[in-house]
PAMAR-22774 format. One record per residue: residue in three letters; chain; x negated, y negated, z negated of N, C-alpha, C in turn. Coordinates in nm, 2 decimals, padded with zeros to 4 digits, always signed. Atoms other than C-alpha are relative to their C-alpha. Example, Ala and Ser with C-alpha at 12.3 -4.5 7.8 and 13.67 -1.06 7.14 Angstrom:
REM PAMAR-22774
+------+-------+--------+--------+--------+--------+--------+--------+--------+--------+--------+
| rest | kette |   n_xx |   n_yy |   n_zz |  ca_xx |  ca_yy |  ca_zz |   c_xx |   c_yy |   c_zz |
+------+-------+--------+--------+--------+--------+--------+--------+--------+--------+--------+
|  ALA |     A | -00.09 | +00.12 | +00.00 | -01.23 | +00.45 | -00.78 | -00.09 | -00.12 | +00.00 |
|  SER |     A | +00.09 | +00.11 | +00.00 | -01.37 | +00.11 | -00.71 | +00.08 | -00.11 | -00.08 |
+------+-------+--------+--------+--------+--------+--------+--------+--------+--------+--------+
***
This chain:
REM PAMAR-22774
+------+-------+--------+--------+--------+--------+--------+--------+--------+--------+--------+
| rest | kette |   n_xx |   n_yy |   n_zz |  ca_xx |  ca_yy |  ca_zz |   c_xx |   c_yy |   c_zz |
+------+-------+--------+--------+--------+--------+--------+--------+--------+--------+--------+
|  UNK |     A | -00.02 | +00.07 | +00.12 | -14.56 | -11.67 | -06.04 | +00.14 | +00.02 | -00.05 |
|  UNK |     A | -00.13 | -00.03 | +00.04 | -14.27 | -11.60 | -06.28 | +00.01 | -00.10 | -00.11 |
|  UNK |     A | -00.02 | +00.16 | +00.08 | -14.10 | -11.87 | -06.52 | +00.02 | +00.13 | -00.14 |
|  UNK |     A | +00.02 | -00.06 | +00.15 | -14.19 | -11.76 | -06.91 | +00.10 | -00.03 | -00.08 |
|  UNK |     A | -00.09 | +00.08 | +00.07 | -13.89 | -11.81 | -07.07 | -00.05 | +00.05 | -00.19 |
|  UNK |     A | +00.10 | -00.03 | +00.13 | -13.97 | -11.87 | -07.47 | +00.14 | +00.08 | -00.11 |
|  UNK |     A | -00.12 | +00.02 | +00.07 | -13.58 | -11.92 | -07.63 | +00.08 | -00.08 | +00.05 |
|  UNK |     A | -00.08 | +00.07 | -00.03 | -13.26 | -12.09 | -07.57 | -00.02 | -00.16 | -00.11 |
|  UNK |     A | +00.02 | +00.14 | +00.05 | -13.31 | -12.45 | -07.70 | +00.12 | -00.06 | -00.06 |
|  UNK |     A | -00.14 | +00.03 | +00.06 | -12.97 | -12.59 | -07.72 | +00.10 | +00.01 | +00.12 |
|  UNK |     A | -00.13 | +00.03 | -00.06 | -12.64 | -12.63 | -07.55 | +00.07 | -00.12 | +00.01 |
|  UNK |     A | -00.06 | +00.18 | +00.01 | -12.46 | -12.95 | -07.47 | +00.16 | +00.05 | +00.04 |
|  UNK |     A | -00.13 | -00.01 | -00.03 | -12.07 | -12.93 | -07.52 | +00.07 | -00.14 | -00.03 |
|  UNK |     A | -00.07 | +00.13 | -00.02 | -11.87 | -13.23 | -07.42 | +00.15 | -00.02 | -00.06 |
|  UNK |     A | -00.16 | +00.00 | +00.09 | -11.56 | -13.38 | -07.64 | +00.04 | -00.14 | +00.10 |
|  UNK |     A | -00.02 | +00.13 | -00.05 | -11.39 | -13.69 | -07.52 | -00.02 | -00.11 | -00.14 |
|  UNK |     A | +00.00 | +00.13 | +00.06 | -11.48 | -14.03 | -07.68 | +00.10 | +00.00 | -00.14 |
|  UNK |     A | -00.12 | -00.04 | +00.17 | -11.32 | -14.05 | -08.08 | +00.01 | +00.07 | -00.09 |
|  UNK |     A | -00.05 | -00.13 | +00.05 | -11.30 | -13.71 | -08.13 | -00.13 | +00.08 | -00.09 |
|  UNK |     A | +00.11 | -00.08 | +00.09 | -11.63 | -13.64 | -08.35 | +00.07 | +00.03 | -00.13 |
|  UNK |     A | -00.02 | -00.10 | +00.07 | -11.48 | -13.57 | -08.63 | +00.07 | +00.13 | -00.03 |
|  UNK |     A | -00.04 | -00.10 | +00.03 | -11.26 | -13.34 | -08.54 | -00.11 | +00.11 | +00.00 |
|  UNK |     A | +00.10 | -00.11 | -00.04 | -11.56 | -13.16 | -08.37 | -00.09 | +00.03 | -00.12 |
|  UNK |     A | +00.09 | -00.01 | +00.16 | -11.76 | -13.16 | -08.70 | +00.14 | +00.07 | -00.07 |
|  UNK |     A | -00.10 | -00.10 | +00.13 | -11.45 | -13.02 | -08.90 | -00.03 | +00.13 | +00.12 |
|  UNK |     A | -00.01 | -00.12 | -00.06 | -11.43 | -12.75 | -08.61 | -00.16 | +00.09 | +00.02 |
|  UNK |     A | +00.12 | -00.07 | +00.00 | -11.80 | -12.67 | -08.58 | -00.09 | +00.01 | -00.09 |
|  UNK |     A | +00.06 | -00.04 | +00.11 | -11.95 | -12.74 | -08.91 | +00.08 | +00.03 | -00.08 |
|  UNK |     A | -00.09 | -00.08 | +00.04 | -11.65 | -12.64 | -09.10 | +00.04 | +00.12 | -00.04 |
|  UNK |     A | -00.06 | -00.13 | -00.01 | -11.49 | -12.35 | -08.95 | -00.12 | +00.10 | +00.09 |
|  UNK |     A | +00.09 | -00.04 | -00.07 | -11.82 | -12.24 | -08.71 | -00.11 | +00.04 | -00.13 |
|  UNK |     A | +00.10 | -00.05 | +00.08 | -12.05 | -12.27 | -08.99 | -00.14 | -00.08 | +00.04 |
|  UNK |     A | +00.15 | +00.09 | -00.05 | -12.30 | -12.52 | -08.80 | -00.07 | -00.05 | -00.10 |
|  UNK |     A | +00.06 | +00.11 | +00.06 | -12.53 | -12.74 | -08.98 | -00.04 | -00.15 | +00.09 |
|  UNK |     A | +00.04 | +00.10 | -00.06 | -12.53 | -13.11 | -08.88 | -00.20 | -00.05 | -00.01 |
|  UNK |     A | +00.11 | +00.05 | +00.04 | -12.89 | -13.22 | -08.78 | -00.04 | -00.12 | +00.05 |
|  UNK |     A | -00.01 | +00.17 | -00.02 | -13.05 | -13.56 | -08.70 | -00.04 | +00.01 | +00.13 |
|  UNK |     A | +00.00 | +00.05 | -00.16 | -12.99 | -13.68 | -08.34 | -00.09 | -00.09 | +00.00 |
|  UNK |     A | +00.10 | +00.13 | -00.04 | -13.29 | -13.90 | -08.19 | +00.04 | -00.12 | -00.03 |
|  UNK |     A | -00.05 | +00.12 | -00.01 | -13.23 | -14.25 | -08.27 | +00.02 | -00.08 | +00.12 |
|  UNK |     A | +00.00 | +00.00 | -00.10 | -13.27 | -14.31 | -07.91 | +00.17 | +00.03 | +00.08 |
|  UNK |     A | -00.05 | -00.08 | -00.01 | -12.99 | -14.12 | -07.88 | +00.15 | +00.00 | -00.01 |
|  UNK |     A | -00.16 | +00.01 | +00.09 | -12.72 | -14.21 | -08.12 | +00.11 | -00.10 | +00.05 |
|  UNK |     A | -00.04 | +00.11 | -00.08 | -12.61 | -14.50 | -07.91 | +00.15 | +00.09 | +00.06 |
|  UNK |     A | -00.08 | -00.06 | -00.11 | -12.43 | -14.26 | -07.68 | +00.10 | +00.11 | -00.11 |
|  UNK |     A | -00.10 | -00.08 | +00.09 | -12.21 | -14.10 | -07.95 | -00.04 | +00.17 | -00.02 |
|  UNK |     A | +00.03 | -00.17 | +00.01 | -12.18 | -13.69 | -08.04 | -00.06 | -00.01 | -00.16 |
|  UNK |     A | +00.12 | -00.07 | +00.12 | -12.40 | -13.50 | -08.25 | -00.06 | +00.12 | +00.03 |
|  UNK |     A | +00.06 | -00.12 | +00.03 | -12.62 | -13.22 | -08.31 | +00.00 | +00.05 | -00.12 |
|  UNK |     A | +00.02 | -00.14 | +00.13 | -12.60 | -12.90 | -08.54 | -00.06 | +00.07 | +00.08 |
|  UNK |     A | +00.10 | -00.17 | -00.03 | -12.81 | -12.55 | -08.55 | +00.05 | +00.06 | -00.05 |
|  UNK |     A | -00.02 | -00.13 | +00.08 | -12.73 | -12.23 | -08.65 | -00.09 | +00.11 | +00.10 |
|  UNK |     A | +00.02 | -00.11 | -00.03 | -12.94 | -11.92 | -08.63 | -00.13 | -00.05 | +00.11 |
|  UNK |     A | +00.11 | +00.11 | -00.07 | -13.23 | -12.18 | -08.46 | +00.03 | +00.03 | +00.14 |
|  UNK |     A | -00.03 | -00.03 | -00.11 | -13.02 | -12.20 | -08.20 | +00.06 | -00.19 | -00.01 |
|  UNK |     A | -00.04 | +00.13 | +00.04 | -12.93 | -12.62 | -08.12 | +00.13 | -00.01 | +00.07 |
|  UNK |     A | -00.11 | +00.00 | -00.09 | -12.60 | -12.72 | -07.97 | -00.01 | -00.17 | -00.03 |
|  UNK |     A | -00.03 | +00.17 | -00.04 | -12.55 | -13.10 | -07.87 | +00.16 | -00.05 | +00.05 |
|  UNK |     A | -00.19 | +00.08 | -00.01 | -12.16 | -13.24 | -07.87 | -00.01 | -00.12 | +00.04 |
|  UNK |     A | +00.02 | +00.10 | -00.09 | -12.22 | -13.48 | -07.60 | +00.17 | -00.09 | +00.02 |
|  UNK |     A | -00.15 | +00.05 | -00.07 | -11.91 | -13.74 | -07.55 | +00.00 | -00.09 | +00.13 |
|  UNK |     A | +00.01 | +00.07 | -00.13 | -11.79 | -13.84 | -07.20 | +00.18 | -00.06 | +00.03 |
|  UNK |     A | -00.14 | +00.01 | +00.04 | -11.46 | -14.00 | -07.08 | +00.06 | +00.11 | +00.08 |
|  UNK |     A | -00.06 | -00.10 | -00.11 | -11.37 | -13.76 | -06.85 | -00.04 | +00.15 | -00.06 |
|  UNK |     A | +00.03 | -00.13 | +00.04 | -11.40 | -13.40 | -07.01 | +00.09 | +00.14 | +00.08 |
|  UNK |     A | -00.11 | -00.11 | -00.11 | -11.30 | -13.13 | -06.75 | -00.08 | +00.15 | -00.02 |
|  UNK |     A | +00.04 | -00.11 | +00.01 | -11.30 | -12.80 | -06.88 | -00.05 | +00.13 | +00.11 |
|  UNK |     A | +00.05 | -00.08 | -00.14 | -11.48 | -12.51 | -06.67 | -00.07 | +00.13 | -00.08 |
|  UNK |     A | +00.08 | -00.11 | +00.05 | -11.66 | -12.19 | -06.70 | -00.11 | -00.01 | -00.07 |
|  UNK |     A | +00.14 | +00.03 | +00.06 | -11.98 | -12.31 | -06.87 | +00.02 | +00.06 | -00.11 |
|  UNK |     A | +00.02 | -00.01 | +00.18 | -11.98 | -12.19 | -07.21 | -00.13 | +00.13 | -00.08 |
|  UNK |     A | +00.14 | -00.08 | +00.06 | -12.25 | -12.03 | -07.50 | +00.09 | +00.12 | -00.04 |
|  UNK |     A | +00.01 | -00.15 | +00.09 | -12.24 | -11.68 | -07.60 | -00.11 | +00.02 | -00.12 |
|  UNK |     A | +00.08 | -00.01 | +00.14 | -12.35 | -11.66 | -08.00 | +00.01 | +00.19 | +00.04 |
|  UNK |     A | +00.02 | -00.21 | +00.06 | -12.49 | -11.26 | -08.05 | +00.01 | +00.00 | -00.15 |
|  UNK |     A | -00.01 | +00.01 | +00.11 | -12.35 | -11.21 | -08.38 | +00.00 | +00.17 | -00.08 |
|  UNK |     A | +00.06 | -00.11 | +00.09 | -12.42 | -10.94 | -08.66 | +00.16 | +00.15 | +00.04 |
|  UNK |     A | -00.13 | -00.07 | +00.06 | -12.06 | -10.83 | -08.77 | +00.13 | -00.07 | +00.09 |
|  UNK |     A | -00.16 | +00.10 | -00.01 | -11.80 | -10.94 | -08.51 | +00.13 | +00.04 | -00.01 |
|  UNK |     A | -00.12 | -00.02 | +00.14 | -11.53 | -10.83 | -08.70 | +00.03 | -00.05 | -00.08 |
|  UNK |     A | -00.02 | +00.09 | +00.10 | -11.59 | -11.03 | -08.96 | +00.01 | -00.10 | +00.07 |
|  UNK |     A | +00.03 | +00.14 | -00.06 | -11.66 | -11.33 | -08.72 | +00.18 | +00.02 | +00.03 |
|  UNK |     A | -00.13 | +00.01 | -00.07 | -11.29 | -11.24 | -08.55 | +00.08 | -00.02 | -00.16 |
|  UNK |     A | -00.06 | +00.03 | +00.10 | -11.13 | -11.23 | -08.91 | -00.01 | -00.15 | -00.03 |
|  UNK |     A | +00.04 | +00.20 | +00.04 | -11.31 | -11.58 | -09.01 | +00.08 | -00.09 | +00.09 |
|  UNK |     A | -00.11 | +00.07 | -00.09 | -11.17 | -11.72 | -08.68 | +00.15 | -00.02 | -00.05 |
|  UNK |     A | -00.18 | -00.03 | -00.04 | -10.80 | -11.62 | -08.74 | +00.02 | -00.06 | -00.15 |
|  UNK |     A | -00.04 | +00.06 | +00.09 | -10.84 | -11.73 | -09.11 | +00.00 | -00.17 | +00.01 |
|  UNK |     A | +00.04 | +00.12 | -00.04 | -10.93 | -12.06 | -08.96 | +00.15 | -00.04 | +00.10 |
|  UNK |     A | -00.11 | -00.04 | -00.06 | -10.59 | -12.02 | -08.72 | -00.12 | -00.02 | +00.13 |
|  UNK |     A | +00.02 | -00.02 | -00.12 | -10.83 | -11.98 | -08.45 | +00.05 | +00.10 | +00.09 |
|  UNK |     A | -00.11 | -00.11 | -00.06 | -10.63 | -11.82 | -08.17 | -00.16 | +00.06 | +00.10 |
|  UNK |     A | +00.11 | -00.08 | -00.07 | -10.91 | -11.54 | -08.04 | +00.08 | +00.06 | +00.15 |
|  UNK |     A | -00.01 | -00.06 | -00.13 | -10.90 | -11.42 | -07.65 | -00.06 | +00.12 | +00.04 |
|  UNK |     A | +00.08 | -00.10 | -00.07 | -11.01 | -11.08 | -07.56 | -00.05 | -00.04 | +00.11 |
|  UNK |     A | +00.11 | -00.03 | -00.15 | -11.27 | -11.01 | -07.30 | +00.01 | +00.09 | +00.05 |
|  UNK |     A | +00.02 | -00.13 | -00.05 | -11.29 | -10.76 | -07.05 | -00.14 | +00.06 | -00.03 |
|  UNK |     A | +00.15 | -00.05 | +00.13 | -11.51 | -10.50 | -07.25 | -00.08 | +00.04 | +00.15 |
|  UNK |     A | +00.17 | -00.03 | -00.07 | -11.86 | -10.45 | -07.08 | -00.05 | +00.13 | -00.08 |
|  UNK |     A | +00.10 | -00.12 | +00.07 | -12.08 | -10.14 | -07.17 | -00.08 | -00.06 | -00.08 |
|  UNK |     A | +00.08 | +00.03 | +00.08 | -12.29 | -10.17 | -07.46 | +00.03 | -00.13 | -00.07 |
|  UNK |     A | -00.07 | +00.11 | +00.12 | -12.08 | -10.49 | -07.63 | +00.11 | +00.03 | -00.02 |
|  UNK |     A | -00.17 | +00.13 | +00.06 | -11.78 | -10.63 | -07.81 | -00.02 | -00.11 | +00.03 |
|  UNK |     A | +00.03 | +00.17 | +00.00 | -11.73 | -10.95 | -07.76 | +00.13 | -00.10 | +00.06 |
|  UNK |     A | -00.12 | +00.04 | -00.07 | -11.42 | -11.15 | -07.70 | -00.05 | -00.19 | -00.04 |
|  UNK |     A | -00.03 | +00.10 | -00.01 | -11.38 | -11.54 | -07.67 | +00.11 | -00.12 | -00.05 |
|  UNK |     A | -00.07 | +00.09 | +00.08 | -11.20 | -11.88 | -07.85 | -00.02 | -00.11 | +00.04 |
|  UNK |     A | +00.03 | +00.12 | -00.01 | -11.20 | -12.23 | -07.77 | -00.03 | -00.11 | -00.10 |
|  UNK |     A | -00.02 | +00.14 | +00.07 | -11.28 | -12.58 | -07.95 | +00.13 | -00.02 | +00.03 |
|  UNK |     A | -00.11 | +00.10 | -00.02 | -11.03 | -12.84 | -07.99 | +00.02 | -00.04 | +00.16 |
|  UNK |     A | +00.00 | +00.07 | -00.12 | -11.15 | -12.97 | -07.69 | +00.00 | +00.06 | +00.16 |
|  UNK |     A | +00.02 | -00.14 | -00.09 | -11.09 | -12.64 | -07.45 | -00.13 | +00.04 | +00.03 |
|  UNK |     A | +00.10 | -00.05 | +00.00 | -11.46 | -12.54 | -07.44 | +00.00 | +00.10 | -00.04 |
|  UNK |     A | +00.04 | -00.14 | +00.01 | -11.50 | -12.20 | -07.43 | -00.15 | +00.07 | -00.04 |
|  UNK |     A | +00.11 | -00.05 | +00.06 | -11.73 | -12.02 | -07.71 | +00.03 | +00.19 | +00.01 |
|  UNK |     A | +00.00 | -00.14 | -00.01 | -11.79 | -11.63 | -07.67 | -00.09 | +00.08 | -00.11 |
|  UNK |     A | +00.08 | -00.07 | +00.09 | -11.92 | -11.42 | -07.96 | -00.01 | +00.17 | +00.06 |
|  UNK |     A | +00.04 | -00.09 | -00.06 | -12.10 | -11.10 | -07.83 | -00.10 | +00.09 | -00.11 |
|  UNK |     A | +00.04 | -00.14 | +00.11 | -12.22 | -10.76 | -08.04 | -00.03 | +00.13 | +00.08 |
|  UNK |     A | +00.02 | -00.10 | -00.06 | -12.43 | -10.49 | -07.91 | +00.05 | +00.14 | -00.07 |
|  UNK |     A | -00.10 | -00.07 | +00.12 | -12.24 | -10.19 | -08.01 | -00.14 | +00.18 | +00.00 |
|  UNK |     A | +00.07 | -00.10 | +00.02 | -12.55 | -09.96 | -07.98 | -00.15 | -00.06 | -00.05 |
+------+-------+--------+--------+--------+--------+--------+--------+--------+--------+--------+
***
């Protein structure tokens, strides 16, 4: 028996307590998200959710936010253009050590969460 995987659902990235709107200027803003409606169950516990590209991400807030390796890789069309957009945004972009068959370098949120945009170059 093998596990069927269908699609990536969402992601959960954690801000500290307060900090939603920065994260909404930084992800629906300069990212390009769309805010969508969080469970009412749900909303209690602060954050939010946006999509892009029917892909969901969830901005979970905790008090303790300790950055680490965890982070999403978006597969984007043109990243060239994505790295321009960034830097018009003053986002400071991080190369990656290049891999065969991508581009793809990395940026942080406000909040040090590490996002990676990735481009097959064949």
């Amino acid at each position: 028996m093998s596990i069927n995987y269908k699609r990536l659902h969402h992601l959960q990235i954690c801000i500290p307590s307060g900090e939603e709107e920065r994260a909404r200027d930084f992800y629906l803003s300069k990212l390009g998200f769309q805010e969508i409606e969080k469970p009412k169950q749900l909303k209690k516990n602060g954050g939010f959710w946006a999509e892009i590209a029917n892909i969901e991400i969830h901005i979970g807030v905790e008090k303790q936010v300790i950055p680490g390796k965890r982070h999403p890789a978006f597969e984007v069309n043109d990243i060239e253009n994505a790295r321009e957009h960034l830097k018009k945004h003053n986002v400071t972009i991080q190369p990656q050590i290049e891999i065969d068959g991508y581009k793809r370098f990395s940026f942080y949120d406000p909040f040090k969460n590490r996002i990676e945009f990735i481009e097959p170059t064949k």
